[in-house]
C-alpha positions in Angstrom: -10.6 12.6 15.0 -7.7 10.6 13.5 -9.7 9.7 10.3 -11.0 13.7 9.6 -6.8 15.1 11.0 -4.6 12.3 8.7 -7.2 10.5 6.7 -6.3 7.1 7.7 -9.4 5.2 7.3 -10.7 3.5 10.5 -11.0 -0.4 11.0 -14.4 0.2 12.5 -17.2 -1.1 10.0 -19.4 1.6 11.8 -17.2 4.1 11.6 -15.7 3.4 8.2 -19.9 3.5 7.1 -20.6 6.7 8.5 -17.6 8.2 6.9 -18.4 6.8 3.5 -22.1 8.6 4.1 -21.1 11.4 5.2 -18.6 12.0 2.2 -18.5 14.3 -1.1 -16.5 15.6 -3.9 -13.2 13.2 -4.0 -13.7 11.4 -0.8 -17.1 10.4 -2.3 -15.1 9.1 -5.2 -12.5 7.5 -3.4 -14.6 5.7 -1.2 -17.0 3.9 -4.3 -13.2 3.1 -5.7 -12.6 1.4 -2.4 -15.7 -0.7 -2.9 -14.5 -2.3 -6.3 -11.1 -2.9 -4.0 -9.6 -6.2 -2.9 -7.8 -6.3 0.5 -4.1 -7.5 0.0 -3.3 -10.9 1.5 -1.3 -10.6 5.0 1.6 -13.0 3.9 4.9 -13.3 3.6 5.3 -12.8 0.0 3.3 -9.5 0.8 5.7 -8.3 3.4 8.7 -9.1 1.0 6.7 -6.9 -2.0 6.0 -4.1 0.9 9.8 -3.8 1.8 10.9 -3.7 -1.4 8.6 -1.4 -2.8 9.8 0.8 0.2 13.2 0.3 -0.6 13.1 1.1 -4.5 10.5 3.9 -3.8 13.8 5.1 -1.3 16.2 5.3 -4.1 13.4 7.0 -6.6 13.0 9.7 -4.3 16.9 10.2 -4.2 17.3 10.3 -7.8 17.2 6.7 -9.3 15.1 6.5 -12.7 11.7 5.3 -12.2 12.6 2.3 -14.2 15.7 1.3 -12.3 14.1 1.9 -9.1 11.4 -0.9 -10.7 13.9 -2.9 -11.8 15.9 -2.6 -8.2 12.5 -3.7 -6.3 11.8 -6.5 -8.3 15.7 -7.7 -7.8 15.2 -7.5 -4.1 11.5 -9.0 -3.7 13.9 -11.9 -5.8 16.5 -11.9 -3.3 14.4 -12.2 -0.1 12.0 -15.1 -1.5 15.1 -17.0 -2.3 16.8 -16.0 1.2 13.2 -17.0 2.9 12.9 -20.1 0.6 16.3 -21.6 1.7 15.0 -22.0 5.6 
C-alpha cells in the first residue's frame, strides 16, 4: 500500500522483487536504472552532503541562481567537515 500510494520503494527484498516484476512503462525503466545503481554510504560525510544539498536546494527554490545555490552547498558541506574535523 505505501509503495503503489507514494512510491517509496520498500526495504523488503521480496517485496522490492515483486514490484520490479510486476512493473511497466517508466517504472519498468526506473527499476533496470536502479539495478546499475550504487547505494550511498551511511556516513558522516554523507549526512553533511545531504544537509547541504537540502539547504542550497532551499534557497534555489526561493529564487537563488542554480549556480549560486551550487556554489552555497559546496561552501557549507566545507564549513561542516571543518566544524566536524576540529572535535
Amino acid at each position: 500500500m505505501v509503495y503503489k500510494e507514494t512510491r517509496l520503494l520498500p526495504t523488503s527484498d521480496k517485496l522490492l522483487n515483486r514490484y520490479q516484476q510486476q512493473a511497466t512503462g517508466d517504472e519498468k525503466i526506473l527499476f533496470k536504472q536502479f539495478e546499475l545503481s550504487k547505494p550511498m554510504p551511511s556516513t558522516i560525510k554523507m549526512s553533511i552532503a545531504w544537509q547541504a544539498m537540502a539547504i542550497g536546494f532551499k534557497r534555489y527554490e526561493d529564487g537563488l541562481s542554480a549556480e549560486k545555490a551550487a556554489e552555497f552547498m559546496q561552501h557549507i558541506a566545507i564549513q561542516q567537515w571543518k566544524r566536524l574535523s576540529k572535535k
